[in-house]
Biopython code that builds the backbone (N, CA, C, O; Angstrom):
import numpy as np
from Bio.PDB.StructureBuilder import StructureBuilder

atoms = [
    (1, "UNK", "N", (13.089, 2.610, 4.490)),
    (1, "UNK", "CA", (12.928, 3.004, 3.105)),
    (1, "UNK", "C", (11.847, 2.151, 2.424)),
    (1, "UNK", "O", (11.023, 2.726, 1.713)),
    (2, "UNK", "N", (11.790, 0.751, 2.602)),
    (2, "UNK", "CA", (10.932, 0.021, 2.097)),
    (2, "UNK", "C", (8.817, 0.363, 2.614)),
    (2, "UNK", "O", (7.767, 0.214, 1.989)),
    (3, "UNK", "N", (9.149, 0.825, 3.960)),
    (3, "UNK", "CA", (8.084, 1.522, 3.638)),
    (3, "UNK", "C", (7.842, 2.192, 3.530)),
    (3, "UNK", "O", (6.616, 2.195, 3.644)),
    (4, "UNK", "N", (8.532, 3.880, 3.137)),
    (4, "UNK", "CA", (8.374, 4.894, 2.725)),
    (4, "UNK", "C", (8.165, 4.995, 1.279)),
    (4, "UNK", "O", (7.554, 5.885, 0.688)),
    (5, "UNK", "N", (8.950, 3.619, 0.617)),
    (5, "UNK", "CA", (8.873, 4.103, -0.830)),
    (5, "UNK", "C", (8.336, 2.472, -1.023)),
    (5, "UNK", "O", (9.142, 1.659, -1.475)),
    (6, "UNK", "N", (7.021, 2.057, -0.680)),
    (6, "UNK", "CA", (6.843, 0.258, -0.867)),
    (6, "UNK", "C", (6.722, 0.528, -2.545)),
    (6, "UNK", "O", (7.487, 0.074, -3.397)),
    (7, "UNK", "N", (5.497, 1.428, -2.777)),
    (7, "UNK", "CA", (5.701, 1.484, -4.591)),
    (7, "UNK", "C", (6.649, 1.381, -5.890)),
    (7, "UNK", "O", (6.473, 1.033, -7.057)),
    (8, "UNK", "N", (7.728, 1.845, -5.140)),
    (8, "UNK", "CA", (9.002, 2.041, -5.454)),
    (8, "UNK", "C", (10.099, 0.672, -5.745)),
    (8, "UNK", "O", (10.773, 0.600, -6.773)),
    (9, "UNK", "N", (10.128, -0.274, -4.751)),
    (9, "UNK", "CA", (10.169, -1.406, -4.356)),
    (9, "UNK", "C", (9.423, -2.703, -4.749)),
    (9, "UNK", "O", (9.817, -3.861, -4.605)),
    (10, "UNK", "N", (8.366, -2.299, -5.228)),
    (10, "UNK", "CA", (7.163, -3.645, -5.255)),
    (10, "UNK", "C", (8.028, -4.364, -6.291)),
    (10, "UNK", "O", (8.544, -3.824, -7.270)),
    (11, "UNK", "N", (8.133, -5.849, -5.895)),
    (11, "UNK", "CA", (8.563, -6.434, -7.268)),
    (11, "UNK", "C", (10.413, -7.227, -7.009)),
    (11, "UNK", "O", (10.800, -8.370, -7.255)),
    (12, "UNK", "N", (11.127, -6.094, -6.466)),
    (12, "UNK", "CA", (12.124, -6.119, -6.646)),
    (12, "UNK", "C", (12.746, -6.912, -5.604)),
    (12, "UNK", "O", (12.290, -7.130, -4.482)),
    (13, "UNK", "N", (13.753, -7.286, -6.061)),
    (13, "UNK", "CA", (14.651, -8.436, -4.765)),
    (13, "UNK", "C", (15.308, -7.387, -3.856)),
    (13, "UNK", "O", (15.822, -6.469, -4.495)),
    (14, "UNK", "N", (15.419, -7.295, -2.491)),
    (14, "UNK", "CA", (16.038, -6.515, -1.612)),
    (14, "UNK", "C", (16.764, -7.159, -0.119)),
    (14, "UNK", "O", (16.237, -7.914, 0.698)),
    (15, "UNK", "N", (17.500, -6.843, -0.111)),
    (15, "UNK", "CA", (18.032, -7.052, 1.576)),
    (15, "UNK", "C", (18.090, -6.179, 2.565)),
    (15, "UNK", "O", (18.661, -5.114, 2.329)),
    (16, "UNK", "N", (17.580, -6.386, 3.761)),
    (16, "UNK", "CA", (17.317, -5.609, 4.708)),
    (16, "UNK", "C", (17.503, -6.233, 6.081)),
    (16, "UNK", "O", (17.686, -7.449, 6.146)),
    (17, "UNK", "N", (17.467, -5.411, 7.305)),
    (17, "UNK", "CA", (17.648, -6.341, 8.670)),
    (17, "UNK", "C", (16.688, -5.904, 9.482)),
    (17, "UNK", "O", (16.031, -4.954, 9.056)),
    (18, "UNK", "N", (16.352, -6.440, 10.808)),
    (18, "UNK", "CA", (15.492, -5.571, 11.358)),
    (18, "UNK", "C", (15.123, -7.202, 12.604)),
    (18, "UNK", "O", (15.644, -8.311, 12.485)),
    (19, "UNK", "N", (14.173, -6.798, 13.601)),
    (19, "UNK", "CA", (14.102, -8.092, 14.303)),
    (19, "UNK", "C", (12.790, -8.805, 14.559)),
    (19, "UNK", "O", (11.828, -8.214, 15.049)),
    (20, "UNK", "N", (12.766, -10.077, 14.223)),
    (20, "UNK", "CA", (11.955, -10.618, 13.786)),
    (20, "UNK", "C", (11.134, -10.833, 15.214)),
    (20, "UNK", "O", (11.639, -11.116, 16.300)),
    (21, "UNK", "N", (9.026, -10.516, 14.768)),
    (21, "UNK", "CA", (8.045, -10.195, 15.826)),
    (21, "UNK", "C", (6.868, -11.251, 14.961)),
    (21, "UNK", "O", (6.731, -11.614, 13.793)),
    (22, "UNK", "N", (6.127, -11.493, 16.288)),
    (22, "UNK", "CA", (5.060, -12.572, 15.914)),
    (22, "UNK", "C", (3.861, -12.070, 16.232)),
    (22, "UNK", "O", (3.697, -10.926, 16.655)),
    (23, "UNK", "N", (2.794, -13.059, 16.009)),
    (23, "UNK", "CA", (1.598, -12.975, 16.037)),
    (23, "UNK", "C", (0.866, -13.964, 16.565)),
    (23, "UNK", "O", (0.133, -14.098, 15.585)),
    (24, "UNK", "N", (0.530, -14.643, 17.207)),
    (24, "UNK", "CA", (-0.559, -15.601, 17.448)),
    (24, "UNK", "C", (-2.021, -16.500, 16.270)),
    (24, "UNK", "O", (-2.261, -17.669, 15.966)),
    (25, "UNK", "N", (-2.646, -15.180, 15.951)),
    (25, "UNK", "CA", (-3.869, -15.382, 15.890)),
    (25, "UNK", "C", (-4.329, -14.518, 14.290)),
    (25, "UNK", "O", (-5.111, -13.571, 14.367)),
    (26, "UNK", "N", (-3.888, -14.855, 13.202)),
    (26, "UNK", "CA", (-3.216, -16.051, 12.969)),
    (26, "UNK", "C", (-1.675, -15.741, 12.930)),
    (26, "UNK", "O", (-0.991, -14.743, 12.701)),
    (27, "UNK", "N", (-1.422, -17.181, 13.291)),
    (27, "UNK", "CA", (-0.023, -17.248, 13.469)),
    (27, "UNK", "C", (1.136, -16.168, 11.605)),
    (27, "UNK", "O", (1.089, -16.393, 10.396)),
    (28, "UNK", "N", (1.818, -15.276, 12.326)),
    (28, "UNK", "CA", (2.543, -14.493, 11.570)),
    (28, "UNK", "C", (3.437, -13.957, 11.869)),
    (28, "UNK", "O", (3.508, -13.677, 13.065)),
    (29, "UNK", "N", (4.667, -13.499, 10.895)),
    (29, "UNK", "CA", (5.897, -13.302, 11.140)),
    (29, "UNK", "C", (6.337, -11.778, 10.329)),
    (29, "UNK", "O", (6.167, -11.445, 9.156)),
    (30, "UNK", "N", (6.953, -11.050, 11.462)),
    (30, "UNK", "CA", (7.400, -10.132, 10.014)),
    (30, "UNK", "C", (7.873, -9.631, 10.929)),
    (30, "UNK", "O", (8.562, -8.620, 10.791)),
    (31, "UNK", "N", (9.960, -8.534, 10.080)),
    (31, "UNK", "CA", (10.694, -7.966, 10.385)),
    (31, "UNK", "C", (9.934, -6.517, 10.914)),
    (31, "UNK", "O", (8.801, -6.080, 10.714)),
    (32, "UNK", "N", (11.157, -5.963, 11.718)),
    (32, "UNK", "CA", (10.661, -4.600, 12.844)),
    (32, "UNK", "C", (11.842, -3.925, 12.723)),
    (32, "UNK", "O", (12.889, -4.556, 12.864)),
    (33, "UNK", "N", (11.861, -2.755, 12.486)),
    (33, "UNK", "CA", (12.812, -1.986, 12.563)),
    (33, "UNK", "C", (13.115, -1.500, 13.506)),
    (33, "UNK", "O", (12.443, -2.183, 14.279)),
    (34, "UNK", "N", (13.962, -0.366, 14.520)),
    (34, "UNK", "CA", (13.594, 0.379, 15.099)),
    (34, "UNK", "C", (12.967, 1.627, 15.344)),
    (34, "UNK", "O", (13.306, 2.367, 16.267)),
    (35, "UNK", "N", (12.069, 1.874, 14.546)),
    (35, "UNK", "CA", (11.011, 2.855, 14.225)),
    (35, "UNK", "C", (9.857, 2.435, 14.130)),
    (35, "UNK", "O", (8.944, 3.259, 14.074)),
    (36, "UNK", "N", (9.575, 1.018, 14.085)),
    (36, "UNK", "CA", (8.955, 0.286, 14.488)),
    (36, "UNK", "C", (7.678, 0.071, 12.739)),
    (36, "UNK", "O", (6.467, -0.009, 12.531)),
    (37, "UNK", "N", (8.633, 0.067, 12.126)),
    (37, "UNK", "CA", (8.138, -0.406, 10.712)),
    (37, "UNK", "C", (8.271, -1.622, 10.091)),
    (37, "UNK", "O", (9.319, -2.146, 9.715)),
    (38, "UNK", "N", (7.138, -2.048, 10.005)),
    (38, "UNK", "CA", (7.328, -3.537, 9.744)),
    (38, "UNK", "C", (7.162, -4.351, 8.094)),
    (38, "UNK", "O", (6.838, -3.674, 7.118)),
    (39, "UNK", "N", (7.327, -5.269, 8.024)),
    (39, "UNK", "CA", (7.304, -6.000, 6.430)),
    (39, "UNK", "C", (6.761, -7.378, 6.831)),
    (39, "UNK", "O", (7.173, -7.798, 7.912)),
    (40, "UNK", "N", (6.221, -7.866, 6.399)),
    (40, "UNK", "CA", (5.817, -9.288, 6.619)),
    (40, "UNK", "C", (6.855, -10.658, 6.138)),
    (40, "UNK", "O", (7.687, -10.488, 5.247)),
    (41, "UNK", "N", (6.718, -11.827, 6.740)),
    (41, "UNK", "CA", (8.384, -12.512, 6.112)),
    (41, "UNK", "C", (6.843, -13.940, 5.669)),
    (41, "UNK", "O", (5.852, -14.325, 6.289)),
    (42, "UNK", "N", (7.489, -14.298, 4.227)),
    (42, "UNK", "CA", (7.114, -15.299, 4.036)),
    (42, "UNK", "C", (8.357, -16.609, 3.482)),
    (42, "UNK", "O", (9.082, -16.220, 2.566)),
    (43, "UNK", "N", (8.538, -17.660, 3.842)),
    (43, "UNK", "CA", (7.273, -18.305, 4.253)),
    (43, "UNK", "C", (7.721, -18.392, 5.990)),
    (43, "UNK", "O", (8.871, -18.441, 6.425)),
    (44, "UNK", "N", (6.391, -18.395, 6.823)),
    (44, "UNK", "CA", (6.535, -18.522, 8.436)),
    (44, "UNK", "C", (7.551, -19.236, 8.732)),
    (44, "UNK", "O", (8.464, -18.914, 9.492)),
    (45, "UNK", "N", (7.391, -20.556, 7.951)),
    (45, "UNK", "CA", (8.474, -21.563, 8.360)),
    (45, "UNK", "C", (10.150, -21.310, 8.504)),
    (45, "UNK", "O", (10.943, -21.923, 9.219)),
    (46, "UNK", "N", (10.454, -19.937, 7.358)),
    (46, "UNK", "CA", (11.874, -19.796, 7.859)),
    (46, "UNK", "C", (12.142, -18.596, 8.640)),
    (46, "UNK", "O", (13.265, -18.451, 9.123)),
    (47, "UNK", "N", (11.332, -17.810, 8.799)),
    (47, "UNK", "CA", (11.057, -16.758, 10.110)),
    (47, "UNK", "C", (11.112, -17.222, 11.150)),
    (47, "UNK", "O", (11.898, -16.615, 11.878)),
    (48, "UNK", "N", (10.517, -18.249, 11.707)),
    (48, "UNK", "CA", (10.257, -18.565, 12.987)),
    (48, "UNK", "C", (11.114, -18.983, 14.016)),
    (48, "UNK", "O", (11.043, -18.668, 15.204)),
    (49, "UNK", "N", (12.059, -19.831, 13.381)),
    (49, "UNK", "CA", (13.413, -19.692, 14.303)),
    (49, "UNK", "C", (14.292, -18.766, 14.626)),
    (49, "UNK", "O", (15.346, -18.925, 15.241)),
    (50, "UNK", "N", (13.639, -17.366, 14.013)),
    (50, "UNK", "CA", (14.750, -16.430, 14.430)),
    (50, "UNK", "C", (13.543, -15.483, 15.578)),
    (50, "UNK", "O", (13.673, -14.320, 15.960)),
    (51, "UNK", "N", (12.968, -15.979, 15.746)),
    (51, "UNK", "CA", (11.856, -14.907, 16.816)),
    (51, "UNK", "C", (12.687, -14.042, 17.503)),
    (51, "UNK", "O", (13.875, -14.359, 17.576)),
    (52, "UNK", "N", (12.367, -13.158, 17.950)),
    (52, "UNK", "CA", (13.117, -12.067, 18.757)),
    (52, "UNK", "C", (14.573, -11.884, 19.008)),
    (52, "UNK", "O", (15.151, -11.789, 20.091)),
    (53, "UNK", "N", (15.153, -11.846, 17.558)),
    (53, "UNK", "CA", (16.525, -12.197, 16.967)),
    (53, "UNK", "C", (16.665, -10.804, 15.701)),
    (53, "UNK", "O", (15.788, -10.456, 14.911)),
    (54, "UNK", "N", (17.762, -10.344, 15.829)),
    (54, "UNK", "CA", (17.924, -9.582, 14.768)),
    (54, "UNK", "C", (18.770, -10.395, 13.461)),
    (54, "UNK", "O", (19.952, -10.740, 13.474)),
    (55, "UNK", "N", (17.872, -10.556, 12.461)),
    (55, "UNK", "CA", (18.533, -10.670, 11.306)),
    (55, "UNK", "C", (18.543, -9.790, 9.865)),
    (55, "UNK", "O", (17.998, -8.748, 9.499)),
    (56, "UNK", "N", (19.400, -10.708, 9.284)),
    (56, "UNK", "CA", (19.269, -9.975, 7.617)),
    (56, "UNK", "C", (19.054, -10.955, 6.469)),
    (56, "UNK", "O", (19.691, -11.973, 6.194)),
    (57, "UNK", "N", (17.990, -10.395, 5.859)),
    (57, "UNK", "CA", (17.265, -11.213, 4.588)),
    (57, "UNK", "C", (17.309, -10.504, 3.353)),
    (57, "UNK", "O", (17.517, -9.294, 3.269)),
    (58, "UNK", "N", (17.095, -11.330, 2.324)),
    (58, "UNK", "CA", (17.309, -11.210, 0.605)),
    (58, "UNK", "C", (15.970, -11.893, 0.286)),
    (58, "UNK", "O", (15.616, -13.030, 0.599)),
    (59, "UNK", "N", (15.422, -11.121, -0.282)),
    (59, "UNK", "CA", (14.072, -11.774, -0.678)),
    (59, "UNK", "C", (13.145, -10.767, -2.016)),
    (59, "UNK", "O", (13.482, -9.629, -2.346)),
    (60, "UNK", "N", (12.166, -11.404, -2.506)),
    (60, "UNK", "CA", (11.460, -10.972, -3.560)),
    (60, "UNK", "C", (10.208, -9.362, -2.551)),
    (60, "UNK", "O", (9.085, -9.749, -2.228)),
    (61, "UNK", "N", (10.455, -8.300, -2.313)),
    (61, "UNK", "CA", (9.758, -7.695, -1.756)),
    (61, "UNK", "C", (7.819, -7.344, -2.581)),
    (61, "UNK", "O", (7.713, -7.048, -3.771)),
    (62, "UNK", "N", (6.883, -7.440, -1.880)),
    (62, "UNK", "CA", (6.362, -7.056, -2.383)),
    (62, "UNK", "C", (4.991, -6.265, -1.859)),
    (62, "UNK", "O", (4.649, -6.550, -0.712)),
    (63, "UNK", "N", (4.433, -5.610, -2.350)),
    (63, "UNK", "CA", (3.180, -4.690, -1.476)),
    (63, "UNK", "C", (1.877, -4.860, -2.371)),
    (63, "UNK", "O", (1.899, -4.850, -3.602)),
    (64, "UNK", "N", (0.623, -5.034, -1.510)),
    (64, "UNK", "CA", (-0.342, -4.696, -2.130)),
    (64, "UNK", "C", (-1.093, -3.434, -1.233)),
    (64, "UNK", "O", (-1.560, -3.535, -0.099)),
    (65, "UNK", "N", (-1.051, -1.920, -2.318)),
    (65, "UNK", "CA", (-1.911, -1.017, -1.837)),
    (65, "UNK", "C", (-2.957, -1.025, -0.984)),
    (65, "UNK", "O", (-2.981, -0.502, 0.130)),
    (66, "UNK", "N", (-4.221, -1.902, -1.767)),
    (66, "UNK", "CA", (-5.417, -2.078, -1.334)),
    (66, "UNK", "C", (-5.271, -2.420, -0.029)),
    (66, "UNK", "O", (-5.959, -1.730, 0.724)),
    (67, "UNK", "N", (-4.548, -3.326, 0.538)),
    (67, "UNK", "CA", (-4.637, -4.010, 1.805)),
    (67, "UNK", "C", (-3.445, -3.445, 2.643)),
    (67, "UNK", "O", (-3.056, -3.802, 3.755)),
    (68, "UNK", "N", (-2.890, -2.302, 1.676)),
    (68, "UNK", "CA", (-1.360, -1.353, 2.469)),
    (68, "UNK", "C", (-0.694, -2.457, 3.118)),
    (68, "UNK", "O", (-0.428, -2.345, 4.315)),
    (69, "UNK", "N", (-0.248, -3.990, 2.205)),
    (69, "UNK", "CA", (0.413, -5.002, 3.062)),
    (69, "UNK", "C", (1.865, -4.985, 2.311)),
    (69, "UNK", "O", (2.080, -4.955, 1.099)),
    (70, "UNK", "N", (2.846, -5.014, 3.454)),
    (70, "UNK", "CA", (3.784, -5.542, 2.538)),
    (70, "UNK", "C", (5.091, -6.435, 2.883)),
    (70, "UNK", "O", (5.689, -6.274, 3.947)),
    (71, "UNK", "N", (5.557, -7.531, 1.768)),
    (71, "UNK", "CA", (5.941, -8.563, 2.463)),
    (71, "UNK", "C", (7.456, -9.408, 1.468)),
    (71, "UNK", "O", (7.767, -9.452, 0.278)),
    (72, "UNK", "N", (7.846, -9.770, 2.313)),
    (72, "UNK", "CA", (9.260, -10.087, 1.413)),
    (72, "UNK", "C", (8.939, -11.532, 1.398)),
    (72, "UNK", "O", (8.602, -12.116, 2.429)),
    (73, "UNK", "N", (9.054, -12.243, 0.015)),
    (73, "UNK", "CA", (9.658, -14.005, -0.374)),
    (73, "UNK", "C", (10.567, -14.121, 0.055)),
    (73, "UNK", "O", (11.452, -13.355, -0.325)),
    (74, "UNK", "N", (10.865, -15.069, 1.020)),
    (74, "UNK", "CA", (12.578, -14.726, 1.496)),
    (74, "UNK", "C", (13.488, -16.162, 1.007)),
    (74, "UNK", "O", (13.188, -17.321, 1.294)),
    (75, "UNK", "N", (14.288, -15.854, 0.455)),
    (75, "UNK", "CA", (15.462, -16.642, -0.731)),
    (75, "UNK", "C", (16.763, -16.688, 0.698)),
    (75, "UNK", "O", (17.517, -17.658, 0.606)),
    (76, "UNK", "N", (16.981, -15.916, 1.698)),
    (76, "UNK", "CA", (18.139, -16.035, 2.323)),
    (76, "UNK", "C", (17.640, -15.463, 3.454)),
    (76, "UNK", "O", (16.839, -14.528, 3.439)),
    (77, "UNK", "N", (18.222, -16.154, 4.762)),
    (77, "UNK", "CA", (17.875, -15.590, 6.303)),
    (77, "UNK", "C", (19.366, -15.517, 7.173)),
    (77, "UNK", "O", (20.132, -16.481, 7.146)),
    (78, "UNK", "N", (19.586, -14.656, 7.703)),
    (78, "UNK", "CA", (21.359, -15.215, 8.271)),
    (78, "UNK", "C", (21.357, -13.985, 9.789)),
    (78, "UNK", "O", (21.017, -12.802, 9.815)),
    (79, "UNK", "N", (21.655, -14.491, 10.418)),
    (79, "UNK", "CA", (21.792, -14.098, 11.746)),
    (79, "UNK", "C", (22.528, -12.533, 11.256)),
    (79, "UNK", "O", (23.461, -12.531, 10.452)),
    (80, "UNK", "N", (21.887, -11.030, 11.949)),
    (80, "UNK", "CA", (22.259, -10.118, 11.563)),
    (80, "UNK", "C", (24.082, -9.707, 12.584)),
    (80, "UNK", "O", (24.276, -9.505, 13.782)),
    (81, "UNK", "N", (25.104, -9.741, 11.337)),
    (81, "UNK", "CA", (26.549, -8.716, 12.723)),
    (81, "UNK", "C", (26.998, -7.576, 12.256)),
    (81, "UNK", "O", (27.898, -7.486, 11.422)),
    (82, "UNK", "N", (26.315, -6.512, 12.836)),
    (82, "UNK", "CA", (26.876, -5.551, 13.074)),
    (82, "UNK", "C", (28.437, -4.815, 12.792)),
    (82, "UNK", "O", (28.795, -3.680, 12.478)),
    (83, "UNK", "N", (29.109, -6.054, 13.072)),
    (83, "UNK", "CA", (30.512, -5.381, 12.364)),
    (83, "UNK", "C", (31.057, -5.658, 11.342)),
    (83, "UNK", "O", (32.247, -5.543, 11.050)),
    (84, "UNK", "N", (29.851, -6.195, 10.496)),
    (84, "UNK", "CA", (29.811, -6.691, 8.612)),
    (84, "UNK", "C", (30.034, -5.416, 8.144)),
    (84, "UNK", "O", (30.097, -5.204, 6.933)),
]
sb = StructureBuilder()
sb.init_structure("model")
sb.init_model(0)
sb.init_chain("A")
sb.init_seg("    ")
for serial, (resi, resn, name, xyz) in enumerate(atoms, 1):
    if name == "N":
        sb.init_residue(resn, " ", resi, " ")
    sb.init_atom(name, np.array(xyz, "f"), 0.0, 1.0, " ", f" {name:<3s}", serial, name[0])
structure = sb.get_structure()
């Protein structure tokens, strides 16, 4: 939903899950759905221990058009369970 409707969203605090994928070059972090839609996680530093881990985050979402980027402030990170 967040990227079907990022306009919709820009701005707003949201929680979502999905599993966290990297980058190298430059080094970057951002959630994956299984549809394979992604959001960017800032800041790296609390992404990174969950690398190829499914979790769920609460964060400030936000998109910029021009650069079609879009990326959550993240306020909360917590190992994603399924039978929540």
């Amino acid at each position: 939903e967040l990227a079907a409707q990022a306009t919709h969203y820009n701005g707003s605090v949201v929680r979502t899950r999905g599993r966290v994928r990297s980058f190298d070059s430059p080094r970057h972090y951002w959630l994956e759905d299984r549809w394979g839609n992604r959001v960017g996680l800032l800041p790296p530093e609390q992404a990174a221990p969950h690398l190829d881990r499914e979790i769920s985050v609460r964060g400030r979402f936000e998109y910029n058009p021009q650069r079609r980027g879009r990326y959550i402030s993240l306020d909360a990170v917590e190992p994603y369970d399924a039978a929540r």
